[in-house]
PDB file of N, CA, C and O in Angstrom:
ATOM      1  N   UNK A   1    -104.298 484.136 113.870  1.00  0.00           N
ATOM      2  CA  UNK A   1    -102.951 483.625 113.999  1.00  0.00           C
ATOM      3  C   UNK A   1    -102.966 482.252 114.691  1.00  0.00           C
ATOM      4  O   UNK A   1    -102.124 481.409 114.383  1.00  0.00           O
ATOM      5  N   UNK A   2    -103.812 482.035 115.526  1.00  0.00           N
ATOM      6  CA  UNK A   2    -103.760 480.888 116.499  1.00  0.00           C
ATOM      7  C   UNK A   2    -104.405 480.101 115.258  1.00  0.00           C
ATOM      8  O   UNK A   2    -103.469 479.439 114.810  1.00  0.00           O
ATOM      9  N   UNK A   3    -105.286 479.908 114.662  1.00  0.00           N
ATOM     10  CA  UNK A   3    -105.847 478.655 113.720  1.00  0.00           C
ATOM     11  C   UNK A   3    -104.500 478.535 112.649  1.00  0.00           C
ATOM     12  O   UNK A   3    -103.892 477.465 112.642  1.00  0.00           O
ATOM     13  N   UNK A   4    -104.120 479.464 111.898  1.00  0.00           N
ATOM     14  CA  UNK A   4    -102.895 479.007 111.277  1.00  0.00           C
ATOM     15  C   UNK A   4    -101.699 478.399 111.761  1.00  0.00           C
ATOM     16  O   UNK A   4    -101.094 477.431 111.302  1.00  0.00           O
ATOM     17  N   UNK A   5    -101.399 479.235 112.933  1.00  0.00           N
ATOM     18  CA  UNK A   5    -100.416 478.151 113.938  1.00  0.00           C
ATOM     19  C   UNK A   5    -100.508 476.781 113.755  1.00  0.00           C
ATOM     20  O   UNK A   5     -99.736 475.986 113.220  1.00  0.00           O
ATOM     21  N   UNK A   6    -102.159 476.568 114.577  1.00  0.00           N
ATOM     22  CA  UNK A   6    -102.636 475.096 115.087  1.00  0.00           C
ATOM     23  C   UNK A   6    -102.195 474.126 113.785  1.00  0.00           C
ATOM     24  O   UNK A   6    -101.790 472.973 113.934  1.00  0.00           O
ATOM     25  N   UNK A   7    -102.389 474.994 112.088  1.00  0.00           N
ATOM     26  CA  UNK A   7    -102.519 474.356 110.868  1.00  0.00           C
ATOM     27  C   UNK A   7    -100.862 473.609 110.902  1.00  0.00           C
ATOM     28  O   UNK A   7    -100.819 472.380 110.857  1.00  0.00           O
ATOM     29  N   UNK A   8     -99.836 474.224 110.962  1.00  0.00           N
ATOM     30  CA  UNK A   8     -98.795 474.883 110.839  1.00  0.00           C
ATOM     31  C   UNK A   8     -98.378 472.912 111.714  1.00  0.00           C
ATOM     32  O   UNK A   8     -98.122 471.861 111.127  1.00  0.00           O
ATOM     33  N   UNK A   9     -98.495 473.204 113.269  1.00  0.00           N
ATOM     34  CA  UNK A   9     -98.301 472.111 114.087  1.00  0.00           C
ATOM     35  C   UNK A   9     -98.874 470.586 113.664  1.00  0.00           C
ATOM     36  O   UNK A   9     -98.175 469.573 113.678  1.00  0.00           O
ATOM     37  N   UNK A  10    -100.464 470.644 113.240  1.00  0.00           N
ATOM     38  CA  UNK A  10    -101.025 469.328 113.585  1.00  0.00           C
ATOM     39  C   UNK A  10    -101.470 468.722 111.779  1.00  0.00           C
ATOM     40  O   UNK A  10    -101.984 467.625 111.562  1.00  0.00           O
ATOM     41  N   UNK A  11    -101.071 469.867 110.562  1.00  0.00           N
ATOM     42  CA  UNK A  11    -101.470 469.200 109.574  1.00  0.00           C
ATOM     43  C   UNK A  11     -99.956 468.883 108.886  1.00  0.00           C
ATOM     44  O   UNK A  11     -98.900 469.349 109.313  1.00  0.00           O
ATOM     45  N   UNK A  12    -100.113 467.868 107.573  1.00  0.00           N
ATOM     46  CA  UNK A  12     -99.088 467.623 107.126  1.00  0.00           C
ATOM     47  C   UNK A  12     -99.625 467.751 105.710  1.00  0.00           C
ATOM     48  O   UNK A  12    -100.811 467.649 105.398  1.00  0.00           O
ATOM     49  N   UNK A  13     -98.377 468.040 104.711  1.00  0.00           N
ATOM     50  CA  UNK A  13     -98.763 468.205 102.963  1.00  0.00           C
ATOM     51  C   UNK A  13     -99.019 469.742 103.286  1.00  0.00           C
ATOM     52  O   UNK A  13     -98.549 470.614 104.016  1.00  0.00           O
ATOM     53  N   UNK A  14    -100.397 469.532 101.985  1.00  0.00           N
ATOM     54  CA  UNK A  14    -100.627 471.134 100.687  1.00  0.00           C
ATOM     55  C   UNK A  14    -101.680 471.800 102.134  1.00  0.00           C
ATOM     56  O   UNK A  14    -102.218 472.875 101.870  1.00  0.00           O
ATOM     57  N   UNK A  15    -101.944 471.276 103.443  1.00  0.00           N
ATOM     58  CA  UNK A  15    -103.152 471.875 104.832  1.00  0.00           C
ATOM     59  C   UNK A  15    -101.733 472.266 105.389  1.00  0.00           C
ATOM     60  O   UNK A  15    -102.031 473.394 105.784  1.00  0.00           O
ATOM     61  N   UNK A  16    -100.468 472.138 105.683  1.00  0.00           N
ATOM     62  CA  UNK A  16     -99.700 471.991 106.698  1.00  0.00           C
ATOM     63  C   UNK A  16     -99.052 473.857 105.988  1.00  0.00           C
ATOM     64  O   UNK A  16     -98.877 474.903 106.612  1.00  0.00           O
ATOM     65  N   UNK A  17     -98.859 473.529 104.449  1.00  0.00           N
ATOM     66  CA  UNK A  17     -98.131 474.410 103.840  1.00  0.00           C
ATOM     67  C   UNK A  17     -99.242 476.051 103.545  1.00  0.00           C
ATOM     68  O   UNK A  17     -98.919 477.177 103.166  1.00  0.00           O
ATOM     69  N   UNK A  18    -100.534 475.474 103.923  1.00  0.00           N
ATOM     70  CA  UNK A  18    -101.496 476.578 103.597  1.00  0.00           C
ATOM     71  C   UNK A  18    -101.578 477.564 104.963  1.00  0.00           C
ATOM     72  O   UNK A  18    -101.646 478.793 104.994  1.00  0.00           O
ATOM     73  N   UNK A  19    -101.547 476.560 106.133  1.00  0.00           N
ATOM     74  CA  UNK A  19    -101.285 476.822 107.225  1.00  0.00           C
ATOM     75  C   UNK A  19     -99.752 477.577 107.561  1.00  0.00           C
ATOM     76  O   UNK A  19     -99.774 478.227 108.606  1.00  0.00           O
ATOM     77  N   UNK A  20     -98.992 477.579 107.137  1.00  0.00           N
ATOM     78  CA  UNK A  20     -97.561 478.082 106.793  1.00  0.00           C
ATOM     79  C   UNK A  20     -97.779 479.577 106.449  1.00  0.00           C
ATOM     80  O   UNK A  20     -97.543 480.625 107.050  1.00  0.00           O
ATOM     81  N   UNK A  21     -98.343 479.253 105.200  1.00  0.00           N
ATOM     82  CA  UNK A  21     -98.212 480.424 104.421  1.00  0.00           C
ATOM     83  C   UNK A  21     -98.707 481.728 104.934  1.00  0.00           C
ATOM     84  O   UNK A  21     -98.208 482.852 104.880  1.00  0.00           O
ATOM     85  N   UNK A  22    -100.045 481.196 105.553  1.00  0.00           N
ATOM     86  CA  UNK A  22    -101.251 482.108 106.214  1.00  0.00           C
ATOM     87  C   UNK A  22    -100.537 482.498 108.114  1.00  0.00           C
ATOM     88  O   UNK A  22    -100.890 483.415 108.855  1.00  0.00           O
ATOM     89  N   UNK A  23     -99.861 481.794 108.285  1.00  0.00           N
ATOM     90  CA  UNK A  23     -99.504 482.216 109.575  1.00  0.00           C
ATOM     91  C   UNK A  23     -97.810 483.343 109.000  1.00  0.00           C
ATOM     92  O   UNK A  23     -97.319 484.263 109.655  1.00  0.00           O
ATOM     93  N   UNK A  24     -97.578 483.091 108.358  1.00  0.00           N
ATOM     94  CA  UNK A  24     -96.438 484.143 107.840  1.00  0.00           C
ATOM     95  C   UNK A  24     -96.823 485.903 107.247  1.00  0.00           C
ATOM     96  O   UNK A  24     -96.438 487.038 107.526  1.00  0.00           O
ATOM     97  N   UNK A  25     -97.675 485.344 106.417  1.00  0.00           N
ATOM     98  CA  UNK A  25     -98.899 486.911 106.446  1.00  0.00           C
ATOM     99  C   UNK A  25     -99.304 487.034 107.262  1.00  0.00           C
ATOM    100  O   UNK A  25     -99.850 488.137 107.208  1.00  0.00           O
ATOM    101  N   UNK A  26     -99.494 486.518 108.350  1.00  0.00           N
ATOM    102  CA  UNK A  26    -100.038 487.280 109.983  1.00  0.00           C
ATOM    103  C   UNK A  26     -98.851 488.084 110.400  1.00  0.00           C
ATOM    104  O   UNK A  26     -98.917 489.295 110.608  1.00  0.00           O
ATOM    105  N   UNK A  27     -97.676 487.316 110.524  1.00  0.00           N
ATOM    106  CA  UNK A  27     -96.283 488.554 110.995  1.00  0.00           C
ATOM    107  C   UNK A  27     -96.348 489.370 109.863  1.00  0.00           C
ATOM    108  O   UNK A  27     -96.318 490.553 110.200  1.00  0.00           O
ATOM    109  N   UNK A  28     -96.430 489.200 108.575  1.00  0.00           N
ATOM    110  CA  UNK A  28     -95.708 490.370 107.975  1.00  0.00           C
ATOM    111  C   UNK A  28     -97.115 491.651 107.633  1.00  0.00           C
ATOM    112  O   UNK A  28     -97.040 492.673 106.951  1.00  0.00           O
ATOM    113  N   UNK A  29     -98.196 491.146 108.327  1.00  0.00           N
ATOM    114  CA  UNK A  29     -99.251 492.363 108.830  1.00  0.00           C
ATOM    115  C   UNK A  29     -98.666 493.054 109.279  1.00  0.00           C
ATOM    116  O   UNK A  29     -98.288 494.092 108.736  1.00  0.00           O
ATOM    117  N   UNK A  30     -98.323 492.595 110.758  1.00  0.00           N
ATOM    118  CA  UNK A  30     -97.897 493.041 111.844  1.00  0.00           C
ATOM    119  C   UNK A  30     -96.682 493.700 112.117  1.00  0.00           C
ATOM    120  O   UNK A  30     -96.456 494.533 112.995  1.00  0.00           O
ATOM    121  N   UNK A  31     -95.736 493.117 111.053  1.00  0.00           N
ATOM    122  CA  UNK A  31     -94.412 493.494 110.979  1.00  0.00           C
ATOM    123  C   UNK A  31     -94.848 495.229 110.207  1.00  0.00           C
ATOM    124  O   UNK A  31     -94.337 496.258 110.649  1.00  0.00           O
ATOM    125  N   UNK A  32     -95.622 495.226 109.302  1.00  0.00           N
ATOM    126  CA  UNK A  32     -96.323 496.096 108.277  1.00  0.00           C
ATOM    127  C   UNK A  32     -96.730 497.284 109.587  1.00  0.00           C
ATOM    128  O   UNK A  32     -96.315 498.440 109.678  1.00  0.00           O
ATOM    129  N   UNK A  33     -97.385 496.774 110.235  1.00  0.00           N
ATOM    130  CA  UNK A  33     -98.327 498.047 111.211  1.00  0.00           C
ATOM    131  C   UNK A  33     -97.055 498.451 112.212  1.00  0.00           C
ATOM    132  O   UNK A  33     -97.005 499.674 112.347  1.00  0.00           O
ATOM    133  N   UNK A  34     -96.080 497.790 112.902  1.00  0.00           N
ATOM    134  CA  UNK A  34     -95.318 498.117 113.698  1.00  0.00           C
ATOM    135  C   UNK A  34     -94.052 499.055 113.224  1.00  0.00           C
ATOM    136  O   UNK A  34     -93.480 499.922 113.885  1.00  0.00           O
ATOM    137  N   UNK A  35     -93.766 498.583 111.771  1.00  0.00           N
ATOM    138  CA  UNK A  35     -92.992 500.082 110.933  1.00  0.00           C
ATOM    139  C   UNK A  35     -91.865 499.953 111.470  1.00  0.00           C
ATOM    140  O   UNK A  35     -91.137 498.981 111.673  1.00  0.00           O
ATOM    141  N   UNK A  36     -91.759 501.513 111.775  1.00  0.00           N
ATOM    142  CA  UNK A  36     -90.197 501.590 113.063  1.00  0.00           C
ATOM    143  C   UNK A  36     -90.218 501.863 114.141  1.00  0.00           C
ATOM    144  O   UNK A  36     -89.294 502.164 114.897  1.00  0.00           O
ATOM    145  N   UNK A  37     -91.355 501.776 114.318  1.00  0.00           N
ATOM    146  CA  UNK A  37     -91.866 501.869 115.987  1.00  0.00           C
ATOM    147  C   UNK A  37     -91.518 501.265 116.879  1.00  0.00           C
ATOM    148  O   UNK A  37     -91.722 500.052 116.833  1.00  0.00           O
ATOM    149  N   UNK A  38     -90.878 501.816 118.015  1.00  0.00           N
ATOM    150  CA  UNK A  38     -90.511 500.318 118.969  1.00  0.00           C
ATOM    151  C   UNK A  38     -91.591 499.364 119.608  1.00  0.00           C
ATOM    152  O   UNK A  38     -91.409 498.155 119.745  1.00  0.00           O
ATOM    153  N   UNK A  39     -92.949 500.159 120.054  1.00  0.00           N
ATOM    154  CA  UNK A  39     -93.942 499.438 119.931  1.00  0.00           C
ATOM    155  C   UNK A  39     -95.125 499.431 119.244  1.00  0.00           C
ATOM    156  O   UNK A  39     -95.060 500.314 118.389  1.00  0.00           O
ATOM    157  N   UNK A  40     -96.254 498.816 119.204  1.00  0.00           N
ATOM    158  CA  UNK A  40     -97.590 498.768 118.480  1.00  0.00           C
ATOM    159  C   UNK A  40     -98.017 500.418 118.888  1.00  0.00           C
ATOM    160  O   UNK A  40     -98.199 501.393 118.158  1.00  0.00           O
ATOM    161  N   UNK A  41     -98.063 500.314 119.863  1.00  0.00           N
ATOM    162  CA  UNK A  41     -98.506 501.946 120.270  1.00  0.00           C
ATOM    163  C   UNK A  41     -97.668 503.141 119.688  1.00  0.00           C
ATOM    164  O   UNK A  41     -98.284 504.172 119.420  1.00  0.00           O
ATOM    165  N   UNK A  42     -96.527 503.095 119.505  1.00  0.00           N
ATOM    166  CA  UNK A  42     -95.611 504.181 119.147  1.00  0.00           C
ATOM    167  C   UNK A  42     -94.600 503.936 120.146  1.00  0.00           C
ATOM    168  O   UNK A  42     -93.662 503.172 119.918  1.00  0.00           O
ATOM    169  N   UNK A  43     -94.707 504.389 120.961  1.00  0.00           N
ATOM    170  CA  UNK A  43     -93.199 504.677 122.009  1.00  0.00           C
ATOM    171  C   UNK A  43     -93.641 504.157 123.519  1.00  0.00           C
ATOM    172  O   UNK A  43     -92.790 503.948 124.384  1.00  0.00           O
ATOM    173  N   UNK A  44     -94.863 503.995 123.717  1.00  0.00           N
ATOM    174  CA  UNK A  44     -95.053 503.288 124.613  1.00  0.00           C
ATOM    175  C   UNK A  44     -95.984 501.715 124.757  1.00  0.00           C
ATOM    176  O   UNK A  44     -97.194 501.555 124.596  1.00  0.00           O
ATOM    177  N   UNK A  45     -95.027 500.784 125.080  1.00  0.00           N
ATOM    178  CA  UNK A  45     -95.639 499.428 125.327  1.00  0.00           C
ATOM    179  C   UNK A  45     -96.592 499.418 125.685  1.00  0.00           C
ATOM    180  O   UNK A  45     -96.611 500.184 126.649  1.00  0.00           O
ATOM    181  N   UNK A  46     -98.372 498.626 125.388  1.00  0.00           N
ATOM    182  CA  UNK A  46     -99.223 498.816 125.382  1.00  0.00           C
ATOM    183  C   UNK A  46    -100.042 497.217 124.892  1.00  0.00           C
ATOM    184  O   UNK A  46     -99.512 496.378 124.164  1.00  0.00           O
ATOM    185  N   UNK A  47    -101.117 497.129 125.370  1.00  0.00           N
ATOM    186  CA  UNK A  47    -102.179 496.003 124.941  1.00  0.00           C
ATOM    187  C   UNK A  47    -101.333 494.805 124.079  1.00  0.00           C
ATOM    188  O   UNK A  47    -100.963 493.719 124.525  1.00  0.00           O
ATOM    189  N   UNK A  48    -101.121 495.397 122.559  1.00  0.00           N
ATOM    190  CA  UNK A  48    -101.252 494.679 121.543  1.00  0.00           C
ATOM    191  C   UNK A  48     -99.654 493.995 121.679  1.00  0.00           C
ATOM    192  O   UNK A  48     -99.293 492.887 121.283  1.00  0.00           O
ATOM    193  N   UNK A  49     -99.117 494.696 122.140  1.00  0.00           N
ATOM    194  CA  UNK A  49     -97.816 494.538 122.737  1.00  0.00           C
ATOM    195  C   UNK A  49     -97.644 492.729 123.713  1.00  0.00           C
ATOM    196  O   UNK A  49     -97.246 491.587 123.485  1.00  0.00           O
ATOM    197  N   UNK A  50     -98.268 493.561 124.855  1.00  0.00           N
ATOM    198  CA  UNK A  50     -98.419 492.226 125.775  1.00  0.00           C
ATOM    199  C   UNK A  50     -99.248 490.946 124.822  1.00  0.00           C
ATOM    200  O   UNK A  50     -98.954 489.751 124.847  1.00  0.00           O
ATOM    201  N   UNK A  51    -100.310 491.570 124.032  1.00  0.00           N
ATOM    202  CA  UNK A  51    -100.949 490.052 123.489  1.00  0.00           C
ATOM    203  C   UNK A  51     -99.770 489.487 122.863  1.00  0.00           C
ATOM    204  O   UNK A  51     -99.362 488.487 123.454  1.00  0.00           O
ATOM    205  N   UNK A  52     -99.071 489.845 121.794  1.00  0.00           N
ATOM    206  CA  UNK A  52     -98.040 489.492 121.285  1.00  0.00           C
ATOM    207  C   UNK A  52     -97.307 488.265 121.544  1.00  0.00           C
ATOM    208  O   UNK A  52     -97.159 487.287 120.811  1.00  0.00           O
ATOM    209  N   UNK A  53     -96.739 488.561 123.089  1.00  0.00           N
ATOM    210  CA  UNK A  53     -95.778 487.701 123.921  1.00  0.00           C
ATOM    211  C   UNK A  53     -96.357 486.705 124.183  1.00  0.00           C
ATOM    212  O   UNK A  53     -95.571 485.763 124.078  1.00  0.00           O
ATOM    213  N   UNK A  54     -97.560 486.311 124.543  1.00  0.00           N
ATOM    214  CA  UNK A  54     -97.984 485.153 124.413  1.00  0.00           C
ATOM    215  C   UNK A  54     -97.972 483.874 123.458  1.00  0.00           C
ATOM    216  O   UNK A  54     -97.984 482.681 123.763  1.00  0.00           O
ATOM    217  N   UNK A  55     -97.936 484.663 121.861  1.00  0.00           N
ATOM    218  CA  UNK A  55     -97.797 484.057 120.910  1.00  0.00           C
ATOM    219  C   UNK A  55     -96.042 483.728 120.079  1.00  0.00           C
ATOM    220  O   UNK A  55     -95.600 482.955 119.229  1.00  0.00           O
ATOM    221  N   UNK A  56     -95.458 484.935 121.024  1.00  0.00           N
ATOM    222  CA  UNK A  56     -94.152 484.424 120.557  1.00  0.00           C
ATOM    223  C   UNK A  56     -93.666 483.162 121.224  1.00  0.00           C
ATOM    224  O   UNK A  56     -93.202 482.205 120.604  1.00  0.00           O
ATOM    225  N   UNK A  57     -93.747 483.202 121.987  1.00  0.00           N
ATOM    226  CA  UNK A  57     -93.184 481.679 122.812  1.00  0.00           C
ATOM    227  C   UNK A  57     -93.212 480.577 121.773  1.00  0.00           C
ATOM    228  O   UNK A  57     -92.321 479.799 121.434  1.00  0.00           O
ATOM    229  N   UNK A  58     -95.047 480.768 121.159  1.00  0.00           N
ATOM    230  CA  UNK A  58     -94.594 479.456 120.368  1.00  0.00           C
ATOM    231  C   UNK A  58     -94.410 479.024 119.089  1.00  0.00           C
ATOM    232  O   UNK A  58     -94.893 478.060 118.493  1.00  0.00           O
ATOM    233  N   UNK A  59     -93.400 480.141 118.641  1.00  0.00           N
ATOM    234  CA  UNK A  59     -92.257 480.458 117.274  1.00  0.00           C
ATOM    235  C   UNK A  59     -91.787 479.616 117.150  1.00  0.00           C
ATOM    236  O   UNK A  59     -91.957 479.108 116.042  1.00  0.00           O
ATOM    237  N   UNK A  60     -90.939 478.902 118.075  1.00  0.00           N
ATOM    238  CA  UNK A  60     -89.816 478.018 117.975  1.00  0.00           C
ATOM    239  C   UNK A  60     -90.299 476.952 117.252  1.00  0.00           C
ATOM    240  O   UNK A  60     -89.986 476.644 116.102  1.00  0.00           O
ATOM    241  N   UNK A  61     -91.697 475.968 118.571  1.00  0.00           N
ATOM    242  CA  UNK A  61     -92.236 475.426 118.226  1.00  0.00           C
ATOM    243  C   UNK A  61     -93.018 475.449 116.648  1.00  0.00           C
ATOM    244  O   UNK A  61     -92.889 474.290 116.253  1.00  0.00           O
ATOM    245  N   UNK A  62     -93.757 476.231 115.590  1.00  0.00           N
ATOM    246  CA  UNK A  62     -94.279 476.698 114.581  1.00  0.00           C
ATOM    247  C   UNK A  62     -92.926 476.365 113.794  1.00  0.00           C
ATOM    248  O   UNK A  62     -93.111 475.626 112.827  1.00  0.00           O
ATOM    249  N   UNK A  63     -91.768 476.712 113.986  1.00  0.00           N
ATOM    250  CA  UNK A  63     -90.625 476.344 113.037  1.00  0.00           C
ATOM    251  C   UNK A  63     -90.338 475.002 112.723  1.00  0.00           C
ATOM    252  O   UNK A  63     -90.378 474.331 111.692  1.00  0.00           O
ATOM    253  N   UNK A  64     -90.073 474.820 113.763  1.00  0.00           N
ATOM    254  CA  UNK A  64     -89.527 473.329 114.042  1.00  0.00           C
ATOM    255  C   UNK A  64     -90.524 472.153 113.304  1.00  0.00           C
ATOM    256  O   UNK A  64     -90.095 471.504 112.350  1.00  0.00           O
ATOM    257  N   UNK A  65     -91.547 471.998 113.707  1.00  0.00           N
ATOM    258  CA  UNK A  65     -92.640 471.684 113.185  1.00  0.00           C
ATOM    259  C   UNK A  65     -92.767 471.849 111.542  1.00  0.00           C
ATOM    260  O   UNK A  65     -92.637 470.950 110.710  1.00  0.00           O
ATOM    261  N   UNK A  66     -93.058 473.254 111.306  1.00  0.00           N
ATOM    262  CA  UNK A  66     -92.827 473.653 109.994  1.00  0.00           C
ATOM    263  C   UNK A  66     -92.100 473.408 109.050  1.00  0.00           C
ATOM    264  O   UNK A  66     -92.313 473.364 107.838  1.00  0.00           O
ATOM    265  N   UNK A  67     -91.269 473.257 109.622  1.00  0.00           N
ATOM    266  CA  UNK A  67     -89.355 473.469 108.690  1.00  0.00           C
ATOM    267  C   UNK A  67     -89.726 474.633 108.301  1.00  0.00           C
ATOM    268  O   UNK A  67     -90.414 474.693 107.282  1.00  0.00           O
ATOM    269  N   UNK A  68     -89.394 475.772 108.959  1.00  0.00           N
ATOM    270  CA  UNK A  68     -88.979 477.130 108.456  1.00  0.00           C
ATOM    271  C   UNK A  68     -88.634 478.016 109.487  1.00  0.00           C
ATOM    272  O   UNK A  68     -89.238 477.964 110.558  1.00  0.00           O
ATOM    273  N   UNK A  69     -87.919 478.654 109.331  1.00  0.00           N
ATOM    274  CA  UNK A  69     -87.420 479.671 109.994  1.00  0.00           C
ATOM    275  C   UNK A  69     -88.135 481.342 109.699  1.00  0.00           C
ATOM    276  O   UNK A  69     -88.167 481.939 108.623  1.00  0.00           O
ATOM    277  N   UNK A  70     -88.674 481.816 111.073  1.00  0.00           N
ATOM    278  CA  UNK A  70     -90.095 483.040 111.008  1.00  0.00           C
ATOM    279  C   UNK A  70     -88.373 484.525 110.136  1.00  0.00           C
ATOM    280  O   UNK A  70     -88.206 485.237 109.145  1.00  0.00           O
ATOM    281  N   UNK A  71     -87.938 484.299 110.874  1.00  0.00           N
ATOM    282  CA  UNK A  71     -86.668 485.128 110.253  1.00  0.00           C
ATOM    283  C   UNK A  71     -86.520 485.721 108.776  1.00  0.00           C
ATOM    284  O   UNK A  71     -86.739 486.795 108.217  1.00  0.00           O
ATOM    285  N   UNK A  72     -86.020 484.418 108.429  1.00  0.00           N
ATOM    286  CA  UNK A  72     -85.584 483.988 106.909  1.00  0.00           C
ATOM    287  C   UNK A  72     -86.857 484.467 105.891  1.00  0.00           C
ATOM    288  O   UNK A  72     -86.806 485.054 104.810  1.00  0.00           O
ATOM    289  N   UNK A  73     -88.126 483.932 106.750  1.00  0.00           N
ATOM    290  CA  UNK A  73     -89.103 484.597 105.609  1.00  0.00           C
ATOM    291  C   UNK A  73     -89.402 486.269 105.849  1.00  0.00           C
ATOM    292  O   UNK A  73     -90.120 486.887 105.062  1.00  0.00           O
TER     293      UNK A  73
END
């Protein structure tokens, strides 16, 4: 997730959009494994959880940058 990010921020064109694409199949893994679970673990917050939060912070940033909204896709 972090190298597609980095793609996402520092490339521009068909590297910027590959980087896009590949960091969007990282959430919708994740979105995939988390189901309806409130957390990665099941019902209790755990590891994969906390790694997580680190990487959300820099959503905004990945959008903005991007032109896209993590939402919408």
């Amino acid at each position: 997730m972090i190298d597609s990010g980095t793609k996402v921020w520092t490339m521009k064109g068909e590297e910027q959009e590959a980087g896009k694409k590949e960091f969007l199949d990282n959430l919708k893994t994740l979105e995939a494994e988390l189901g309806d679970k409130p957390y990665f673990g099941g019902d209790s917050f755990g590891f994969v959880d906390i790694a997580l939060l680190g990487f959300y912070s820099w959503f905004h940033a990945f959008e903005t940058l991007g032109n896209f909204i993590v939402e919408a896709e």
